[in-house]
C-alpha positions in Angstrom: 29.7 -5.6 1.5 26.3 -4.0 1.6 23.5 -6.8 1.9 20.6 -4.5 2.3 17.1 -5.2 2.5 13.7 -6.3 0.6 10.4 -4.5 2.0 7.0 -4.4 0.8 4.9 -1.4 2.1 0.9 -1.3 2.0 0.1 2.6 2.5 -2.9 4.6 2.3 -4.1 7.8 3.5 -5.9 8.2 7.1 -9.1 9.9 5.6 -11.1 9.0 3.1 -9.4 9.1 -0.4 -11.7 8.4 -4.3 -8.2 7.1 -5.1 -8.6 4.4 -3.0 -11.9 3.4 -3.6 -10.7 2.9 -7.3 -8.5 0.1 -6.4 -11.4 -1.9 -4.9 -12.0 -4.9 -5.5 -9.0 -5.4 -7.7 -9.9 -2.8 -10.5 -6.5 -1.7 -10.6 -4.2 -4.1 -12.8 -1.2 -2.1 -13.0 0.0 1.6 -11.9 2.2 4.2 -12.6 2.8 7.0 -10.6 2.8 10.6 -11.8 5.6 13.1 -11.9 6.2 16.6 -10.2 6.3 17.8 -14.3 2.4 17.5 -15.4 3.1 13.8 -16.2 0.0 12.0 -14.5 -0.6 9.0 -13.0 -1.6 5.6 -14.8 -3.7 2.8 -14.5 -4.9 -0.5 -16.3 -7.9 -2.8 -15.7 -8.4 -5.5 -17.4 -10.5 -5.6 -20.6 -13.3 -7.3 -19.3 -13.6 -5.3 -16.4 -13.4 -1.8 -17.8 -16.8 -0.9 -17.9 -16.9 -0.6 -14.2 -15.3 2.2 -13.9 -16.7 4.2 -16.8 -18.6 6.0 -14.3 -15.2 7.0 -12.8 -14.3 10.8 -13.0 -11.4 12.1 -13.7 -10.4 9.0 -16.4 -9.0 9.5 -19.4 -8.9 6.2 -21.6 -5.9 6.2 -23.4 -5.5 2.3 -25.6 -7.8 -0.6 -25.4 -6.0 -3.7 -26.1 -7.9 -7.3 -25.9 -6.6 -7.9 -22.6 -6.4 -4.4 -20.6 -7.9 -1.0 -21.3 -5.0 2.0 -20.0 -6.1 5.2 -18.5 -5.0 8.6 -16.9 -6.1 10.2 -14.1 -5.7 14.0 -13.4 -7.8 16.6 -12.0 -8.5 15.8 -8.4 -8.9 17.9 -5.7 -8.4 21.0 -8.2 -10.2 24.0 -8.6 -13.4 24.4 -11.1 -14.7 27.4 -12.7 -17.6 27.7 -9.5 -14.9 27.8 -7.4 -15.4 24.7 -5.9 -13.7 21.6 -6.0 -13.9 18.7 -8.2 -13.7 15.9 -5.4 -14.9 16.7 -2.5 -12.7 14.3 -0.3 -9.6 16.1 -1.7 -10.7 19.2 -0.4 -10.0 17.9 3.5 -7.1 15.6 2.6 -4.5 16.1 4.9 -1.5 14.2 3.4 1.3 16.0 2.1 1.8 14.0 -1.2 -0.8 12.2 -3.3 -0.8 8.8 -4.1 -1.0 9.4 -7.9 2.4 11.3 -7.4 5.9 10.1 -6.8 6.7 10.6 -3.0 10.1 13.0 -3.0 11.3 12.3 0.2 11.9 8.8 0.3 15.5 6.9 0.7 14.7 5.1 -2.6 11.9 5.2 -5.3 10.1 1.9 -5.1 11.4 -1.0 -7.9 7.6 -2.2 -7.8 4.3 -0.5 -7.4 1.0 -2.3 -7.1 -2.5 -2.2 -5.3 -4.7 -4.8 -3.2 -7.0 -4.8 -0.7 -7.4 -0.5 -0.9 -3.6 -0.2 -0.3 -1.0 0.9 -2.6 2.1 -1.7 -2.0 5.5 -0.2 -2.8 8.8 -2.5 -3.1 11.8 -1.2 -2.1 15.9 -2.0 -2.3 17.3 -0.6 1.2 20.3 -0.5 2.5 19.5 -1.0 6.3 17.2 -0.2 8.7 18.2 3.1 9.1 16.5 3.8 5.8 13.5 1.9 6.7 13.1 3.6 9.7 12.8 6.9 7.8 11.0 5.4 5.0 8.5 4.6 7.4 8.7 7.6 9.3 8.4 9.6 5.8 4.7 7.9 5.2 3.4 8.7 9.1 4.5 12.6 9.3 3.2 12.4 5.5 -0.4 11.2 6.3 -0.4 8.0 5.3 -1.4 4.4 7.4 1.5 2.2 6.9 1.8 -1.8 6.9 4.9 -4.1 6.4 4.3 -6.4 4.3 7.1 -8.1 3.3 10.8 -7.9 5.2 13.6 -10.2 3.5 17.8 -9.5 4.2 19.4 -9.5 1.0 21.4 -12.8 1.7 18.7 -14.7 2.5 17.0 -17.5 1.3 13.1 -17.7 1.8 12.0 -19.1 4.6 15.7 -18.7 6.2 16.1 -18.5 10.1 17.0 -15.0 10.7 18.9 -13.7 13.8 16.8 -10.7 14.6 15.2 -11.7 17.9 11.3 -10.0 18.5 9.7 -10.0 22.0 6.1 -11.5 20.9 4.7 -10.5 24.3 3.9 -6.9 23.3 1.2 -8.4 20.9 -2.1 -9.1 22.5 -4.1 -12.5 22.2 -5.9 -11.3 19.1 -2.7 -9.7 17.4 -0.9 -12.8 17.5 -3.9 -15.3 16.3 -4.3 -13.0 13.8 -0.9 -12.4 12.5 -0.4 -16.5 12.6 -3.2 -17.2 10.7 -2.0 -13.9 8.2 1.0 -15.5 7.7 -0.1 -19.4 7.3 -2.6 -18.1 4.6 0.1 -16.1 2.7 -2.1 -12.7 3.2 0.8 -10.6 2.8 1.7 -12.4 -0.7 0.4 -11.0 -4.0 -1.8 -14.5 -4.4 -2.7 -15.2 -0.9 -6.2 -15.1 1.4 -7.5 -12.0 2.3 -8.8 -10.1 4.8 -12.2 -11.5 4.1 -11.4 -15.4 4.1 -9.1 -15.3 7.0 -11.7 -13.0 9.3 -13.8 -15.7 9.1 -11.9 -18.2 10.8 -11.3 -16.5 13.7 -15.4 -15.2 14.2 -14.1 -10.9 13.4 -14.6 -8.9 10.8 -12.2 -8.1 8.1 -11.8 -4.6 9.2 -11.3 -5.9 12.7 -8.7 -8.5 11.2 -7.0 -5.6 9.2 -6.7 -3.9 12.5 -5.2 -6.6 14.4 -2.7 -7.4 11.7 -1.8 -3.7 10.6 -0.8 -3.4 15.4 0.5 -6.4 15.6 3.0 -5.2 12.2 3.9 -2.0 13.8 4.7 -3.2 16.7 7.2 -5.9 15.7 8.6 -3.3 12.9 9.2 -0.9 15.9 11.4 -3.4 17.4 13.4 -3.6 14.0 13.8 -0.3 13.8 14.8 0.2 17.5 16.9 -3.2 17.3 19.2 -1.6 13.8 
């Protein structure tokens, strides 16, 4: 019997990307991704939020209910009649998929999609760490920064003892403090500290908190993937 497994993914692209810098600050509600047929991307905000992004190109408001206003975005990075283009960071974006699209060559389409802290978190149902290895694999080659998030076998229980054994040493001082104090103040949860909060205990900034955190992730999800 297959028992599989639970990850969460933050991505986002290596460069600079407008699609990012909508989801700050926790604009985004909800998102759909578009399709390879025209179908493009969605978002929500909530209602009283929605005038801060009416300066946002490339929005089309769709329905304004009491508690979230829906939009579509299209257009970026496309050509304009001066023969220019309409965002000037998509002209030098090197990935090979956007993030308002579906991603094609993935082992599974993500069950959930949602965005915090300028990363667009993707759930998925895996079988085994051969398809997280390629999932992750599928992101890097793509463009795309990638953090785990979330790990969980498919028979377990949370906060279950799990016979996966990681060498801690190949983390450095700050790696491990901050990965300790990530995971005491639930930062990769949907409710937890952020980067923010939790930088400030340890006298860093969030970026270099991020940056700790994001090493200290790959290197232990390295060991997974060499360990299945």
């Amino acid at each position: 019997m297959t028992v599989g497994l639970d990850v969460r993914v933050g991505i986002k692209p290596t460069g600079h990307c407008p699609i990012v810098d909508i989801s700050e600050e926790g604009l985004v509600a909800d998102f759909v991704p578009g399709s390879g047929g025209g179908i493009p991307a969605q978002i929500s905000v909530e209602a009283e939020r929605a005038g801060e992004v009416d300066d946002w190109p490339h929005l089309s408001q769709t329905l304004q209910t009491t508690s979230h206003t829906y939009y579509r975005l299209s257009g970026f990075g496309q050509a304009i009649d001066d023969g220019g283009v309409s965002c000037s960071s998509c002209r030098n974006c090197t990935v090979t998929t956007c993030l308002l699209n579906r991603f094609p060559s993935l082992p599974a389409d993500p069950y959930e999609v949602s965005w915090r802290e300028r990363r667009l978190c993707l759930s998925f149902a895996l079988r085994d760490r051969r398809e997280l290895s390629a999932l992750v694999e599928s992101f890097r080659t793509g463009g795309y920064s990638i953090e785990l998030q979330h790990l969980l076998h498919g028979d377990s229980e949370p906060g279950a003892e799990s016979n996966v054994v990681l060498d801690l040493r190949t983390l450095t001082g700050r790696q491990r403090d901050a990965l300790d104090l990530a995971i005491s103040g639930d930062y990769f949860g949907p409710e937890g500290s952020d980067a923010l909060e939790l930088a400030d205990e340890l006298g860093i900034s969030p970026s270099t908190f991020s940056t700790h955190v994001r090493l200290a992730v790959r290197k232990l999800l390295c060991q997974l993937s060499e360990d299945g």
